[in-house]
Chimera marker file (.cmm) of the C-alpha trace (Angstrom):
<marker_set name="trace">
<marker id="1" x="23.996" y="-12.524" z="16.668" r="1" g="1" b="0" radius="0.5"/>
<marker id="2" x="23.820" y="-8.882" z="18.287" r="1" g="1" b="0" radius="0.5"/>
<marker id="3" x="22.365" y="-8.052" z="14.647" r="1" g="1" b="0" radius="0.5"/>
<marker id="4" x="19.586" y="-10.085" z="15.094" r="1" g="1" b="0" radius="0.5"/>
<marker id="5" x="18.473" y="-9.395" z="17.892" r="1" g="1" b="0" radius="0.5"/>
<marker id="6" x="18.604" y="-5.820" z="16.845" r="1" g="1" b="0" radius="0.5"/>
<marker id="7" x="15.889" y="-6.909" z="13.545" r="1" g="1" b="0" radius="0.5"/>
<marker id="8" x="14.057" y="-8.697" z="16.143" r="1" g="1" b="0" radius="0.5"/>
<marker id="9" x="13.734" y="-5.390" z="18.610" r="1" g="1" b="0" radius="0.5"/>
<marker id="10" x="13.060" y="-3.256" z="16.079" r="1" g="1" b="0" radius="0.5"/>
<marker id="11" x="10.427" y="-5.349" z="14.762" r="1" g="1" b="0" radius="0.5"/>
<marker id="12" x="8.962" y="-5.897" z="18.002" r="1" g="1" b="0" radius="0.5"/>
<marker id="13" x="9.369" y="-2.071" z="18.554" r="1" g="1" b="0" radius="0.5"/>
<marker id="14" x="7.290" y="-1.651" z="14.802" r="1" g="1" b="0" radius="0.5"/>
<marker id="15" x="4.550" y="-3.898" z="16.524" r="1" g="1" b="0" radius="0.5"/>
<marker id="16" x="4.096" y="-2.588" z="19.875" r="1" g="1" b="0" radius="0.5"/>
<marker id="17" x="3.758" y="1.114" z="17.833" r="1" g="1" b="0" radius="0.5"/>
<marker id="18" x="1.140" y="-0.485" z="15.871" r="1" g="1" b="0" radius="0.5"/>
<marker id="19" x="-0.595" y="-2.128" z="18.846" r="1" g="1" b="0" radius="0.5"/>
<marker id="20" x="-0.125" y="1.177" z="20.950" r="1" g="1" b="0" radius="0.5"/>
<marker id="21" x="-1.169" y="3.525" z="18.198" r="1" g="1" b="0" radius="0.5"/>
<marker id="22" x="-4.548" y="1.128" z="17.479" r="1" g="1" b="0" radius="0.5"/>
<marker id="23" x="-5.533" y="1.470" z="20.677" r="1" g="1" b="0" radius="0.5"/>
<marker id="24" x="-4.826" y="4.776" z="21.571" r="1" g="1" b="0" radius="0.5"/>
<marker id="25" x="-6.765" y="6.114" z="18.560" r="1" g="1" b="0" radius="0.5"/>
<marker id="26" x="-3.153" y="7.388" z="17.041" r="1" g="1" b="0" radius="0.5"/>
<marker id="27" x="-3.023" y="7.722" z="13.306" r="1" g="1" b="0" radius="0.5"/>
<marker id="28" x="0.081" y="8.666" z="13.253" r="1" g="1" b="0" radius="0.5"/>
<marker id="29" x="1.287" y="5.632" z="14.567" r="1" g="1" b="0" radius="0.5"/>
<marker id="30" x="0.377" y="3.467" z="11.968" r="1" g="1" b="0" radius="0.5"/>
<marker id="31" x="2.722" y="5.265" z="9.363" r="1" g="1" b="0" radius="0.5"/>
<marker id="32" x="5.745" y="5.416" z="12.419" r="1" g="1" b="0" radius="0.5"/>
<marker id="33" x="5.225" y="1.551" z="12.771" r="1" g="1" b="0" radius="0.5"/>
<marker id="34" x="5.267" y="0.619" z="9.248" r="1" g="1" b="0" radius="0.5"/>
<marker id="35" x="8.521" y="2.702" z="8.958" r="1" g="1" b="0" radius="0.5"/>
<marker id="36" x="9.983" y="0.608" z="12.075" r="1" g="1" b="0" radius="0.5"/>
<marker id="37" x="8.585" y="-3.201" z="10.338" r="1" g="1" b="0" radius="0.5"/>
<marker id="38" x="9.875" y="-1.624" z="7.163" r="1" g="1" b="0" radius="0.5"/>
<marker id="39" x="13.734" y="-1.403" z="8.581" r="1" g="1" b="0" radius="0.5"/>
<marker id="40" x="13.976" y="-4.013" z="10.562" r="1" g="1" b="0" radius="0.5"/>
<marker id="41" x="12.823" y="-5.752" z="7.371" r="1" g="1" b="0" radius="0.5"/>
<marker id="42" x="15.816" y="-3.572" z="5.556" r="1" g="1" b="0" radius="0.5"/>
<marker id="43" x="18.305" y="-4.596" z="7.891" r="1" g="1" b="0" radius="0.5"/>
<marker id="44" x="17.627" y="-7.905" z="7.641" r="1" g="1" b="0" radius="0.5"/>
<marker id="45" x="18.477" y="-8.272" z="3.686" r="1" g="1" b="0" radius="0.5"/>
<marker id="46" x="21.871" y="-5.887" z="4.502" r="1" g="1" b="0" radius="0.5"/>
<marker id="47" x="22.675" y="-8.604" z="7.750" r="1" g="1" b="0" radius="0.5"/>
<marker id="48" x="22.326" y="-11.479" z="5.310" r="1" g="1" b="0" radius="0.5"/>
<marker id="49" x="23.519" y="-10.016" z="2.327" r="1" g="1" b="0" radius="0.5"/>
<marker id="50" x="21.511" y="-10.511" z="-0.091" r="1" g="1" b="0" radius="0.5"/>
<marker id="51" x="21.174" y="-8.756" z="-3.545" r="1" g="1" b="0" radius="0.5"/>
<marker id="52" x="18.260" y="-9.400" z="-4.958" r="1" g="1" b="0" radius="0.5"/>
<marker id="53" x="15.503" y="-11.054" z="-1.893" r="1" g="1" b="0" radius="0.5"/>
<marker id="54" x="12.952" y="-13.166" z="-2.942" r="1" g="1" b="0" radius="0.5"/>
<marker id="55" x="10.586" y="-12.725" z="-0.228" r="1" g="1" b="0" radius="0.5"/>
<marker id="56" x="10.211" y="-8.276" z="-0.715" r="1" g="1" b="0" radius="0.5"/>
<marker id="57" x="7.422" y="-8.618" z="-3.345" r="1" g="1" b="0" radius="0.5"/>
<marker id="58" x="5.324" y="-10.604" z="-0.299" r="1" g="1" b="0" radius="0.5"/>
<marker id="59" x="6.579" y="-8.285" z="2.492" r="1" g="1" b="0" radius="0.5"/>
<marker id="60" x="6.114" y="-4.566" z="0.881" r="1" g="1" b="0" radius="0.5"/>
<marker id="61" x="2.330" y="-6.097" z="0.108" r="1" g="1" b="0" radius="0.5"/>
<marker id="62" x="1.863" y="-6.755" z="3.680" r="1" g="1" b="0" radius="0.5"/>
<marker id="63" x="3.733" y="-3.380" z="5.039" r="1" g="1" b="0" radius="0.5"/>
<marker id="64" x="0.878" y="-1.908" z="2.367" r="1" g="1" b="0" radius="0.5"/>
<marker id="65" x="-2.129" y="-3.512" z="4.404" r="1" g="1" b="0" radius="0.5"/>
<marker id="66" x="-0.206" y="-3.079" z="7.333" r="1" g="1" b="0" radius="0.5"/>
<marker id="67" x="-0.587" y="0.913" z="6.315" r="1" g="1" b="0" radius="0.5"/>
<marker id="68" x="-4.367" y="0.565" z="4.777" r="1" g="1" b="0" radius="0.5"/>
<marker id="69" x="-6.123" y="-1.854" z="7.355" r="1" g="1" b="0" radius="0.5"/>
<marker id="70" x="-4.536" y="0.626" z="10.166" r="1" g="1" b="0" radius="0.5"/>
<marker id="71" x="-5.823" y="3.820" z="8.734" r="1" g="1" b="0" radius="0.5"/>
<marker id="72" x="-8.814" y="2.207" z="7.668" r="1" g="1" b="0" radius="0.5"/>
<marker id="73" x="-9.933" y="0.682" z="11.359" r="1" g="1" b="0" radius="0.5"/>
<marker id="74" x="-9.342" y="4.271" z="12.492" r="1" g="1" b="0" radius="0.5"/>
<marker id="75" x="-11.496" y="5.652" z="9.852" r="1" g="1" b="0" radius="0.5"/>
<marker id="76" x="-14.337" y="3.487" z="10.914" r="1" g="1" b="0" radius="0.5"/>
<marker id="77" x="-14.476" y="5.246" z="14.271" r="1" g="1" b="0" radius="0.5"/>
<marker id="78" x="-14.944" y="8.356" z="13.249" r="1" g="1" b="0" radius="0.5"/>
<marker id="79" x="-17.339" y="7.572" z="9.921" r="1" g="1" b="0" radius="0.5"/>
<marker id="80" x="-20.148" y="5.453" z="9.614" r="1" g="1" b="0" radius="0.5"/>
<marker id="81" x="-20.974" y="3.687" z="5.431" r="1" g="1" b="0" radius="0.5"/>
<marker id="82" x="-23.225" y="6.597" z="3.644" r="1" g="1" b="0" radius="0.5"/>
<marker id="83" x="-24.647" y="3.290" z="1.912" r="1" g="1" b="0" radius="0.5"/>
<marker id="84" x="-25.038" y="-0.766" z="1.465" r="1" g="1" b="0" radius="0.5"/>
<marker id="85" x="-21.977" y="-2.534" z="0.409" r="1" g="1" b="0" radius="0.5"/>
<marker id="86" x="-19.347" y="0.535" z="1.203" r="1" g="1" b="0" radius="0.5"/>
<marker id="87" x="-16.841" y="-1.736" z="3.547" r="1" g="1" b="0" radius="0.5"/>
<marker id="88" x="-17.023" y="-4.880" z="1.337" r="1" g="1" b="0" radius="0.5"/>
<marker id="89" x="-16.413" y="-2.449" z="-1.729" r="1" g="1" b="0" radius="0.5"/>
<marker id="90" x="-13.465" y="-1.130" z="0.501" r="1" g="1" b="0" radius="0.5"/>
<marker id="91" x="-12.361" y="-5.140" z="1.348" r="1" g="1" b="0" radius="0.5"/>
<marker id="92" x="-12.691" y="-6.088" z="-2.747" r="1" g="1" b="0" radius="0.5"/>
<marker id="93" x="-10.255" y="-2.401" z="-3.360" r="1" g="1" b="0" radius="0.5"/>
<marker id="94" x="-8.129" y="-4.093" z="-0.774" r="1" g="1" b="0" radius="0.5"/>
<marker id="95" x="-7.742" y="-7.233" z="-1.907" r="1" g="1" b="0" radius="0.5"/>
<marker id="96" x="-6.897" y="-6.377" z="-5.188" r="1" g="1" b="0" radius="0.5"/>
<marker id="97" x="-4.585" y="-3.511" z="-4.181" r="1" g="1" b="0" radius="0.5"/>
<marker id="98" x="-2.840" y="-5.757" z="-2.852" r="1" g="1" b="0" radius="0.5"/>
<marker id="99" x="-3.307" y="-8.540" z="-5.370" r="1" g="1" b="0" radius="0.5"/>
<marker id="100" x="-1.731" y="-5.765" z="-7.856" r="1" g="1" b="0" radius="0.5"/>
<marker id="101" x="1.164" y="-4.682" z="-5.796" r="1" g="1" b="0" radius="0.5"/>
<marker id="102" x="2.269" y="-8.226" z="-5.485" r="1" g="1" b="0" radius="0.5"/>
<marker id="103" x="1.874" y="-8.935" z="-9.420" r="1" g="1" b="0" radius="0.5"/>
<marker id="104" x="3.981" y="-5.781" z="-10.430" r="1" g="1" b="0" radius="0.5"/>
<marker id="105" x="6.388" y="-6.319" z="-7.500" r="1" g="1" b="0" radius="0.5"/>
<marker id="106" x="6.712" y="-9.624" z="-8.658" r="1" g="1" b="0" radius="0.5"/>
<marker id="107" x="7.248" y="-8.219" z="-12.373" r="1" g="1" b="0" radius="0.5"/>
<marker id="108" x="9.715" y="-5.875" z="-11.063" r="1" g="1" b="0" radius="0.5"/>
<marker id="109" x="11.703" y="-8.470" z="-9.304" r="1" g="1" b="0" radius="0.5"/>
<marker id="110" x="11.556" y="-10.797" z="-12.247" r="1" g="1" b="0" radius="0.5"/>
<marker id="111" x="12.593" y="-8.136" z="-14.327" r="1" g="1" b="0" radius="0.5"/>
<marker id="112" x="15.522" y="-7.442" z="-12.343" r="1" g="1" b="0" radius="0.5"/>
<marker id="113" x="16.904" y="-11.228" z="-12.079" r="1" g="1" b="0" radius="0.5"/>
<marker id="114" x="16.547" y="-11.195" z="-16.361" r="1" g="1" b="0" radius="0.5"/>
<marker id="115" x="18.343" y="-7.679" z="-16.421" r="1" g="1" b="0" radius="0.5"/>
<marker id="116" x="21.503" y="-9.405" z="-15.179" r="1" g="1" b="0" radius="0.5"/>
<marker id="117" x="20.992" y="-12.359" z="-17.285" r="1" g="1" b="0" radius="0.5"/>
<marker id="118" x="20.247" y="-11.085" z="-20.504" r="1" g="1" b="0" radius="0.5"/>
<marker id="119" x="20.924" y="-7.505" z="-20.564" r="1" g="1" b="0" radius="0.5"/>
<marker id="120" x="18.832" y="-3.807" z="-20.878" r="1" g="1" b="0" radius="0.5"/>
<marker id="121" x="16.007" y="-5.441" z="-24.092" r="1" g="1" b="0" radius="0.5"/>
<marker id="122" x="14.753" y="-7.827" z="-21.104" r="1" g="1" b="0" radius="0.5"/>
<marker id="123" x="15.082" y="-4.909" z="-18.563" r="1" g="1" b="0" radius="0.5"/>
<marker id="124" x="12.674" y="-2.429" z="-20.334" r="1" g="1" b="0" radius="0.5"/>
<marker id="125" x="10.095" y="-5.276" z="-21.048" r="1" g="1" b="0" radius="0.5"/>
<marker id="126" x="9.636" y="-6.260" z="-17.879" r="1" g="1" b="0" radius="0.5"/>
<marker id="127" x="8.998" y="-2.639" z="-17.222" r="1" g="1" b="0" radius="0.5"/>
<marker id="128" x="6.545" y="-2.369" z="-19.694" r="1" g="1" b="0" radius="0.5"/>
<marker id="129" x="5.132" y="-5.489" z="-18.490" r="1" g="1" b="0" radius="0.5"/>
<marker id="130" x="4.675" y="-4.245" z="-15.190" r="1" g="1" b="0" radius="0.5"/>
<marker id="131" x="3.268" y="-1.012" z="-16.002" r="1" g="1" b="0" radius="0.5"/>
<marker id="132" x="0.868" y="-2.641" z="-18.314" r="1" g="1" b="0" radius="0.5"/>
<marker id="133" x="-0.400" y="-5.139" z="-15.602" r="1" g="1" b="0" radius="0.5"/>
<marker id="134" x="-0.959" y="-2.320" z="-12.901" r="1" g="1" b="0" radius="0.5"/>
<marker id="135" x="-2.960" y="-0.370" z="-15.914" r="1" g="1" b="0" radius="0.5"/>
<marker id="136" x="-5.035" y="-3.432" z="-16.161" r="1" g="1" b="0" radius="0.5"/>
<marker id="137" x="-5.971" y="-4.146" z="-13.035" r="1" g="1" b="0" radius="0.5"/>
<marker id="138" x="-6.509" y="-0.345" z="-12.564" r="1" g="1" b="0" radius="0.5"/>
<marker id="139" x="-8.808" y="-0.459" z="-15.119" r="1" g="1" b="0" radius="0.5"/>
<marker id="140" x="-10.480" y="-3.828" z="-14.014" r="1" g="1" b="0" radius="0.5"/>
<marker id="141" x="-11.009" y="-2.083" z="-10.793" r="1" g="1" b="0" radius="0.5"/>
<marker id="142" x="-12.817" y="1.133" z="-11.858" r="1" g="1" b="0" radius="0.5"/>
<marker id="143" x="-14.697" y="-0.247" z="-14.634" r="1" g="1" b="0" radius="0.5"/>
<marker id="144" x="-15.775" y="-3.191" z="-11.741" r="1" g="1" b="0" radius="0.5"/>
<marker id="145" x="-16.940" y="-0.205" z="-9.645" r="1" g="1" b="0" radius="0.5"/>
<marker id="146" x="-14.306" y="-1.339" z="-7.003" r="1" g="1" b="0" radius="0.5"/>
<marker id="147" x="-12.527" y="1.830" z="-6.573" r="1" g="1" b="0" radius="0.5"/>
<marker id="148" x="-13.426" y="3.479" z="-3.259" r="1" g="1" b="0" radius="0.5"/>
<marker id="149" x="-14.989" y="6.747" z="-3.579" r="1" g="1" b="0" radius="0.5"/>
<marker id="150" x="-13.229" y="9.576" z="-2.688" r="1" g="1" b="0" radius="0.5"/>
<marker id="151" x="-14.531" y="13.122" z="-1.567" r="1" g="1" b="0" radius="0.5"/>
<marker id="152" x="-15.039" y="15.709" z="-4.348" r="1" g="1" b="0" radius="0.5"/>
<marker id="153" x="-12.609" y="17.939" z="-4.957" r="1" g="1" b="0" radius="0.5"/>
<marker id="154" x="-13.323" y="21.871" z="-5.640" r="1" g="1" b="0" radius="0.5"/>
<marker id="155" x="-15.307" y="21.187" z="-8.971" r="1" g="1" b="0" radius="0.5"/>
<marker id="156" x="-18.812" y="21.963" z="-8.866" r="1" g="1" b="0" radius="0.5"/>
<marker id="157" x="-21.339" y="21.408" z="-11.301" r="1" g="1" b="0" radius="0.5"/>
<marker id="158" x="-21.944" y="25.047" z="-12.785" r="1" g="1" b="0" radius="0.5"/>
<marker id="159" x="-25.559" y="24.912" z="-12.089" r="1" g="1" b="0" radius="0.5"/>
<marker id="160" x="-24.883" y="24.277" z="-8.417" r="1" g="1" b="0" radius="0.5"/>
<marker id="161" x="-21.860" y="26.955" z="-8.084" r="1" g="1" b="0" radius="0.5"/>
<marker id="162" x="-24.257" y="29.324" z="-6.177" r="1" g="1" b="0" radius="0.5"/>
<marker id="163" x="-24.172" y="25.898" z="-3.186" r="1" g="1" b="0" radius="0.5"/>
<marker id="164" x="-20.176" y="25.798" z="-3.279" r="1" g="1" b="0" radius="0.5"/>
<marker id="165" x="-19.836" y="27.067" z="0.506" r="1" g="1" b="0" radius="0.5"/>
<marker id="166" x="-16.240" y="27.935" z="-0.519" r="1" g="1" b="0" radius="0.5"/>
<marker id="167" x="-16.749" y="30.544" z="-3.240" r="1" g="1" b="0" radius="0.5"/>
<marker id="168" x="-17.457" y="34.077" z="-1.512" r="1" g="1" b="0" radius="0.5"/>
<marker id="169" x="-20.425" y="35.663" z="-2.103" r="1" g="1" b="0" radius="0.5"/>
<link id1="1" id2="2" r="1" g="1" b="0" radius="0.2"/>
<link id1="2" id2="3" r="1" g="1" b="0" radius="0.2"/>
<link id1="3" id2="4" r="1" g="1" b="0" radius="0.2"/>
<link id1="4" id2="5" r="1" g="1" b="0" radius="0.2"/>
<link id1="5" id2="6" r="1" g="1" b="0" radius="0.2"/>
<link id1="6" id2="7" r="1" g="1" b="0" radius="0.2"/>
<link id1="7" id2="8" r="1" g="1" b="0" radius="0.2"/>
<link id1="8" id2="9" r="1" g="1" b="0" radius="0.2"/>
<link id1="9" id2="10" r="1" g="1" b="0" radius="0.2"/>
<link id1="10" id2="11" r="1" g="1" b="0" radius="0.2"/>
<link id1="11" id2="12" r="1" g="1" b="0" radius="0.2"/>
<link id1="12" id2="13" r="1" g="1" b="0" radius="0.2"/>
<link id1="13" id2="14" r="1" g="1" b="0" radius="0.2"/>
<link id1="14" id2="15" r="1" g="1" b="0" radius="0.2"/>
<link id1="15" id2="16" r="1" g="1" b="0" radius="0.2"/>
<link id1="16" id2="17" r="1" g="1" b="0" radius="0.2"/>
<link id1="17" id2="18" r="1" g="1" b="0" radius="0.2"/>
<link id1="18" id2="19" r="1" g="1" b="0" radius="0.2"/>
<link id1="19" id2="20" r="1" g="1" b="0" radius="0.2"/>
<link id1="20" id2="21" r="1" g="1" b="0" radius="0.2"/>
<link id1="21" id2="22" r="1" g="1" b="0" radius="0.2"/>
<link id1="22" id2="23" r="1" g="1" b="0" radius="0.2"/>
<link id1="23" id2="24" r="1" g="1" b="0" radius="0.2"/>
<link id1="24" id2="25" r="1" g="1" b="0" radius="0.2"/>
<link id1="25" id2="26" r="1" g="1" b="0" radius="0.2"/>
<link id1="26" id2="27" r="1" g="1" b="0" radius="0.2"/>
<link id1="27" id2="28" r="1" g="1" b="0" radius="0.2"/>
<link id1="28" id2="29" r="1" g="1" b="0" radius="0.2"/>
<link id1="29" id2="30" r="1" g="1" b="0" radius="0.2"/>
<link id1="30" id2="31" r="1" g="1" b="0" radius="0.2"/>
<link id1="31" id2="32" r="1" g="1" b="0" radius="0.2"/>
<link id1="32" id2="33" r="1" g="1" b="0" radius="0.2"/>
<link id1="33" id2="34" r="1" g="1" b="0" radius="0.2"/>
<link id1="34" id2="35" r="1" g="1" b="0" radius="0.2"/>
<link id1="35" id2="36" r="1" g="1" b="0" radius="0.2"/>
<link id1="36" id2="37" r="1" g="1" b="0" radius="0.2"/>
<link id1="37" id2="38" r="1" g="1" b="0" radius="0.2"/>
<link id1="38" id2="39" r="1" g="1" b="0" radius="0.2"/>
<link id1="39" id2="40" r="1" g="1" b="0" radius="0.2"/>
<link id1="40" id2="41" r="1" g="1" b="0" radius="0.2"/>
<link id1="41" id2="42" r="1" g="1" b="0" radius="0.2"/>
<link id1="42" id2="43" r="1" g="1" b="0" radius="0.2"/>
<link id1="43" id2="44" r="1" g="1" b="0" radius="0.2"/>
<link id1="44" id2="45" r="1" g="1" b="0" radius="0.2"/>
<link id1="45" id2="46" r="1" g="1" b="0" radius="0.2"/>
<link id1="46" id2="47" r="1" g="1" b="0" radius="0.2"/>
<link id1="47" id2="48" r="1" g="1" b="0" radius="0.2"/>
<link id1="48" id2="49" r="1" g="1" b="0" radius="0.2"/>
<link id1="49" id2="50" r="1" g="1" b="0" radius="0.2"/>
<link id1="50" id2="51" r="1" g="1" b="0" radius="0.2"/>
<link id1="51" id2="52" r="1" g="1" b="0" radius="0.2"/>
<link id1="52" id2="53" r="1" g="1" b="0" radius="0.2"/>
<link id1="53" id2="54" r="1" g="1" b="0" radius="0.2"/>
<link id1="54" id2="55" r="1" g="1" b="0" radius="0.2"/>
<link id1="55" id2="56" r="1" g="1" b="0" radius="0.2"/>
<link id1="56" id2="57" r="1" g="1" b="0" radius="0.2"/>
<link id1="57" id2="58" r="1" g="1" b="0" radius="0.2"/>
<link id1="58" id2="59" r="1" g="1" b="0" radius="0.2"/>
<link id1="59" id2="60" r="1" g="1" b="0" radius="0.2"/>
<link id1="60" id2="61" r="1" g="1" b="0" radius="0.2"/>
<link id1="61" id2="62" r="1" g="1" b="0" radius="0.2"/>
<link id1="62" id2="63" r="1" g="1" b="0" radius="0.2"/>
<link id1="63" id2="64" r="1" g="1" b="0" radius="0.2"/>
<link id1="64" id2="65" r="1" g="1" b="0" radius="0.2"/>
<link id1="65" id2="66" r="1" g="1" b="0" radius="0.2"/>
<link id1="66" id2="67" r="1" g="1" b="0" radius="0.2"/>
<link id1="67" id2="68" r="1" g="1" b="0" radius="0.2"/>
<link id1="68" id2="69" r="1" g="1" b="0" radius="0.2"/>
<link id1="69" id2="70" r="1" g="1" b="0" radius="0.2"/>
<link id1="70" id2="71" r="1" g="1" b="0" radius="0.2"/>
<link id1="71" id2="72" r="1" g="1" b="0" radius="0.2"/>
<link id1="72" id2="73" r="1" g="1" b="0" radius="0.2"/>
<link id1="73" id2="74" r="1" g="1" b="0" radius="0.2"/>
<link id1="74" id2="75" r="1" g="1" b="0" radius="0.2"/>
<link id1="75" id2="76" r="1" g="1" b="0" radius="0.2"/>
<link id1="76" id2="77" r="1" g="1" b="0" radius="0.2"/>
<link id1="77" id2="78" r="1" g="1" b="0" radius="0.2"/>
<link id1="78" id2="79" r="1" g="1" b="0" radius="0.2"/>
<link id1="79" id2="80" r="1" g="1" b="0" radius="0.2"/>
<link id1="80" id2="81" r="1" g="1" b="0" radius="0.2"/>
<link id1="81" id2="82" r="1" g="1" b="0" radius="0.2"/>
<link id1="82" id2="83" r="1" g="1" b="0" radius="0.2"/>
<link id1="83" id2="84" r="1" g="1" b="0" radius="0.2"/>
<link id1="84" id2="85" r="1" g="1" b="0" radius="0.2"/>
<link id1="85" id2="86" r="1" g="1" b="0" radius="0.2"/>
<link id1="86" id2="87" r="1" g="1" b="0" radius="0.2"/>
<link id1="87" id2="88" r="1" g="1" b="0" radius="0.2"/>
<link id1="88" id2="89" r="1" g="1" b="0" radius="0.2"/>
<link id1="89" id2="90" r="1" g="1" b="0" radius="0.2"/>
<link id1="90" id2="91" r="1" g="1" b="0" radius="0.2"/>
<link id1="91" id2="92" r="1" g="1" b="0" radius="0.2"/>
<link id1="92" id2="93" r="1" g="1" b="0" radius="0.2"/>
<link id1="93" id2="94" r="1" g="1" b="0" radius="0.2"/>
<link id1="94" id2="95" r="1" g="1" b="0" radius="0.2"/>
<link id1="95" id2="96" r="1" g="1" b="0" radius="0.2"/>
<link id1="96" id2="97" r="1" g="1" b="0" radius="0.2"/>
<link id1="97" id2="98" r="1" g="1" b="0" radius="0.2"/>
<link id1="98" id2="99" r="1" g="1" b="0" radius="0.2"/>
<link id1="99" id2="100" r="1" g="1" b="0" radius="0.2"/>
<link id1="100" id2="101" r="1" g="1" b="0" radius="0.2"/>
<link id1="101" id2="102" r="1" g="1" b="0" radius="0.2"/>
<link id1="102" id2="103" r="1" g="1" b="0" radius="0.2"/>
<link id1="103" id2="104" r="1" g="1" b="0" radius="0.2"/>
<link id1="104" id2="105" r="1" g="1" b="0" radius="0.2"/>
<link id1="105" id2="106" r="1" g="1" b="0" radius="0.2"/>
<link id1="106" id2="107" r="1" g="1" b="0" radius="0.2"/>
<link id1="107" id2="108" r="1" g="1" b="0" radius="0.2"/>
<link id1="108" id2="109" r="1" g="1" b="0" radius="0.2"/>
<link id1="109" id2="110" r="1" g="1" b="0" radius="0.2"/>
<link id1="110" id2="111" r="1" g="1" b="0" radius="0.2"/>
<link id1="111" id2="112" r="1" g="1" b="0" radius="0.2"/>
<link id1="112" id2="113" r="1" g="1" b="0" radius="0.2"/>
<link id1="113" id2="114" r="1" g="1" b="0" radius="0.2"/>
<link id1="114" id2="115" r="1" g="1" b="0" radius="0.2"/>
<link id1="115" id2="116" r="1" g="1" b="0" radius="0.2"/>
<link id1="116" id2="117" r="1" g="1" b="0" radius="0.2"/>
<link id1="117" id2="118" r="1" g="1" b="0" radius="0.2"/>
<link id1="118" id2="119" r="1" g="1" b="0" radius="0.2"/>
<link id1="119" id2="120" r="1" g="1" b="0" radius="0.2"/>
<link id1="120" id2="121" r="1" g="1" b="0" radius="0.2"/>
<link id1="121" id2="122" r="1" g="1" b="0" radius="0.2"/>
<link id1="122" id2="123" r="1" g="1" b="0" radius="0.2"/>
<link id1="123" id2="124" r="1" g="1" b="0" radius="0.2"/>
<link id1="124" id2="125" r="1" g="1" b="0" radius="0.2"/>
<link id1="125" id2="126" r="1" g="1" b="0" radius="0.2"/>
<link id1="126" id2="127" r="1" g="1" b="0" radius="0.2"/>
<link id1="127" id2="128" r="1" g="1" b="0" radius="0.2"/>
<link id1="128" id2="129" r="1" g="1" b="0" radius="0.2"/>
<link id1="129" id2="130" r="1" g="1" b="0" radius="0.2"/>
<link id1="130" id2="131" r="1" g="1" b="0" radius="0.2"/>
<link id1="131" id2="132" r="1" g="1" b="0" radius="0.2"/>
<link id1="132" id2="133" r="1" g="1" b="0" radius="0.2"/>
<link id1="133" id2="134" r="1" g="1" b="0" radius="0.2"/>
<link id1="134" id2="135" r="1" g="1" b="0" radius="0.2"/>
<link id1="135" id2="136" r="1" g="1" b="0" radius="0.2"/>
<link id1="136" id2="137" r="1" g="1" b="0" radius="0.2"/>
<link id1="137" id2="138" r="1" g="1" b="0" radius="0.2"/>
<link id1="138" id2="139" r="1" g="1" b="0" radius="0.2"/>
<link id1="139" id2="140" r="1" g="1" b="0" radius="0.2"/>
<link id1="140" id2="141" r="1" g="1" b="0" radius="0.2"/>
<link id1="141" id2="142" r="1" g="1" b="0" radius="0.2"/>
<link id1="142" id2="143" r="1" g="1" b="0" radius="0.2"/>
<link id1="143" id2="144" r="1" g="1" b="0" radius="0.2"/>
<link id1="144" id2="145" r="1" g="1" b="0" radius="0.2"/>
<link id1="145" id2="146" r="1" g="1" b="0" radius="0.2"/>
<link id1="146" id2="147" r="1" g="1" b="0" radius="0.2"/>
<link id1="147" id2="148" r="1" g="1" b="0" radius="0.2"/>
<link id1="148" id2="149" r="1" g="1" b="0" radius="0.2"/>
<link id1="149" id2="150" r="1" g="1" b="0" radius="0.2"/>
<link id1="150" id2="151" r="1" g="1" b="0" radius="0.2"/>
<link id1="151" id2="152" r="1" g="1" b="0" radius="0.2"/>
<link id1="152" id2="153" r="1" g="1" b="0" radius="0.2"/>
<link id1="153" id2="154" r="1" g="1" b="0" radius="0.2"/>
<link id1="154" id2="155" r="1" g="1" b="0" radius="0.2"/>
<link id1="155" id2="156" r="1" g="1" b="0" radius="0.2"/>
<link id1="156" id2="157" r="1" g="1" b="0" radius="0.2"/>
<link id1="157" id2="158" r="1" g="1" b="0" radius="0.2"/>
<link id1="158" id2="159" r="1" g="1" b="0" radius="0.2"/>
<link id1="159" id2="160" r="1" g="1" b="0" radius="0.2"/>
<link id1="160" id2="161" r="1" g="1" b="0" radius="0.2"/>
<link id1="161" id2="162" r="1" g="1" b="0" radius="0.2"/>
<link id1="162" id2="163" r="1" g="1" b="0" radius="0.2"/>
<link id1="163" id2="164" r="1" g="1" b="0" radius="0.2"/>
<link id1="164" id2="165" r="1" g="1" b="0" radius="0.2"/>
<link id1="165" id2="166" r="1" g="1" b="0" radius="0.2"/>
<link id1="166" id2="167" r="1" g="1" b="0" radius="0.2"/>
<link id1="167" id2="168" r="1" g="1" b="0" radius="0.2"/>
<link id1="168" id2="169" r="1" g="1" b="0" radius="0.2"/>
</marker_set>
C-alpha cells in the first residue's frame, strides 16, 4: 500500500510541476513534469508486475501531448501566427502525431506479444510493419501540408547570400 501511495505522490508531484511551470511561464517544467508522470507511470508496471502492459501505447501518447501542448501554450506567448490557419495546421500535426505514435506503439506492442508466441520471423515483421506505418503517415502528413514549419536553417539561396546576416563581410 506504501507503494501506491508513492505512484500516487509522484504523480501528483508530475502535476503540480506541470500546473506550477504553466503558470509561472517555466519551460523547463514541462519536460521535469513529464519525467515525474513518466515514473510514477514506471513504477506502477514494476509494483504490479507486469511484463508486457497493455495500457503504455495510450499513456506514452498522452506523456507526448503532455510534452507538445505544454511547450506549445508557452510558445503562443511569446509568438503570434505569421499567417491564416498556422494553429489549426499545428492542432491537425498534433493530432496525427499522436494518432501515429499510438499506431506504431501499438505495432510495437503487438509485435512483442507475437515475438514470444511465434518466434524472431514475427518479431522483425512487426518491425517492419511499424516502421512502414510511421513512413506513411509521415508522408501523408507532409504531402497534406500538415507538417509545421520550422525556421530555416543556415542555407541560403545563393542569390540572396549577400542578406545572410551571419556570413562576415
Amino acid at each position: 500500500m506504501a507503494t501506491g501511495r508513492g505512484v500516487a505522490a509522484l504523480g501528483a508531484l508530475g502535476t503540480a510541476i506541470l500546473a506550477a511551470g504553466l503558470l509561472l511561464r517555466l519551460p523547463a517544467a514541462v519536460g521535469v513534469a513529464a519525467a515525474a508522470l513518466g515514473g510514477a507511470y514506471a513504477l506502477e508496471v514494476v509494483v504490479e508486475g507486469a511484463r508486457l502492459d497493455r495500457g503504455a501505447p495510450l499513456v506514452g501518447v498522452l506523456l507526448l501531448l503532455v510534452c507538445e501542448l505544454g511547450y506549445w501554450s508557452h510558445e503562443l506567448r511569446t509568438t503570434s501566427p505569421d499567417e491564416a490557419g498556422v494553429r489549426a495546421r499545428h492542432v491537425a500535426w498534433l493530432c496525427v502525431l499522436g494518432l501515429g505514435t499510438l499506431a506504431a506503439a501499438v505495432a510495437l506492442e503487438a509485435t512483442a506479444e507475437l515475438a514470444r508466441i511465434e518466434g524472431v520471423a514475427i518479431d522483425v515483421l512487426g518491425a517492419l510493419a511499424a516502421v512502414g506505418a510511421l513512413a506513411l503517415l509521415a508522408r501523408i502528413a507532409i504531402s497534406a501540408g500538415l507538417a509545421p514549419r520550422r525556421a530555416r536553417g543556415p542555407h541560403v539561396e545563393p542569390e540572396r547570400a549577400e542578406e545572410a546576416p551571419w556570413r562576415g563581410a
